[in-house]
MARVO-873810 format. One line per field, with one value per residue (C-alpha): residue number from 1; x, y, z. Coordinates in steps of 0.2 Angstrom, whole numbers. Example, Ala and Ser with C-alpha at 12.3 -4.5 7.8 and 13.67 -1.06 7.14 Angstrom:
<pts>
k = 1 2
xx = 62 68
yy = -22 -5
zz = 39 36
</pts>
This chain:
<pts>
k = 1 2 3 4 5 6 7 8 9 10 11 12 13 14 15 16 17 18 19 20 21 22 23 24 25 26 27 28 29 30 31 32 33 34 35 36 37 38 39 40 41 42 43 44 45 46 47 48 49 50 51 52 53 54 55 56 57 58 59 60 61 62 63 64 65 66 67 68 69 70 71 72 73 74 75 76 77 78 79 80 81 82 83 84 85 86 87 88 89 90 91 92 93 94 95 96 97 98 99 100 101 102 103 104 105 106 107 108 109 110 111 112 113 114 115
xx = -134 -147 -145 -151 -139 -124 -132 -130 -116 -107 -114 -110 -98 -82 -82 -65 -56 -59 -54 -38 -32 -34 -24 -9 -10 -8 6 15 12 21 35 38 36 49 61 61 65 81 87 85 93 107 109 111 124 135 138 153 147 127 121 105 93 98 95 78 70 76 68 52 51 56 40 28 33 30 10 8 13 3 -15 -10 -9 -26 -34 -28 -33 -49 -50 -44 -60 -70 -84 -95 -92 -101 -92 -78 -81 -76 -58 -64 -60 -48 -37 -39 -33 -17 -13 -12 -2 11 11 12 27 36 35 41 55 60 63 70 85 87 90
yy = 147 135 120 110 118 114 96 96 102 89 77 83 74 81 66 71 65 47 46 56 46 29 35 43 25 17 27 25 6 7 16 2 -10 -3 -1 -19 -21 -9 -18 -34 -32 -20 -37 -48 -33 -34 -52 -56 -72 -71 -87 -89 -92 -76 -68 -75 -71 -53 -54 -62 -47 -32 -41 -41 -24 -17 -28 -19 -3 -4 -9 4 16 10 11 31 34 29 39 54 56 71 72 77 61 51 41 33 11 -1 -14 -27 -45 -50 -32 -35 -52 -47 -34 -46 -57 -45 -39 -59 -62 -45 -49 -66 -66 -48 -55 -70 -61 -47 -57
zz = 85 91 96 81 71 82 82 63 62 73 64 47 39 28 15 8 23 26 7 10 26 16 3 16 24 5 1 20 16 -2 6 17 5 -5 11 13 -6 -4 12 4 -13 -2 10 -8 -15 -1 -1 -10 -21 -21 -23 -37 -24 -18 -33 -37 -21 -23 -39 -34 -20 -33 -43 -27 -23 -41 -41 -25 -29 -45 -35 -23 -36 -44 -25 -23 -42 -38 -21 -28 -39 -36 -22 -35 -42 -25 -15 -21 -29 -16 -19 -27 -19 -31 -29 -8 -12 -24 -11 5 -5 -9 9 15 2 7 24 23 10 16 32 28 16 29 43
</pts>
């Protein structure tokens, strides 16, 4: 080989893998998501007389967790597409938005019921 070749090829890029570890670090972030949900409806099951705020803030994270898990779906959808297709469309604001939100309110009422 000469050395323009091995100079190209280092700097080839395999586009299928940036593509593919953003979507392994959506679906790690789901799984947490949906950790916190279990631990905190578990936490509101095991008390003997939940009171309604309990309830509600449970409610409100099983609903963050299902808007998350619904743009993280969209996100690895659209990541999945073929290379042939180019590279894959950006998140929109509004979906990078929704998606922090979610995290914020998981975070925040997770830990507040768990603890």
């Amino acid at each position: 080989m000469t050395g323009g070749t091995e100079e190209g090829a280092s700097h080839t890029r395999d586009p299928g893998l940036q593509p593919e570890r953003t979507r392994m670090a959506w679906r790690r972030t789901t799984l947490s998501c949906a950790v916190v949900v279990v631990l905190a409806w578990r936490q509101v099951l095991l008390t003997l007389e939940p009171t309604g705020t309990e309830v509600v803030l449970v409610a409100l994270l099983v609903l963050a967790g299902l808007v998350f898990l619904t743009a993280a779906h969209i996100r690895m959808r659209t990541l999945a597409a073929p290379p042939s297709a180019g590279p894959p469309r950006t998140m929109t604001a509004r979906t990078a938005l929704l998606a922090t939100a979610c995290t914020l309110v998981l975070v925040g009422l997770g830990a507040g019921i768990v603890l």
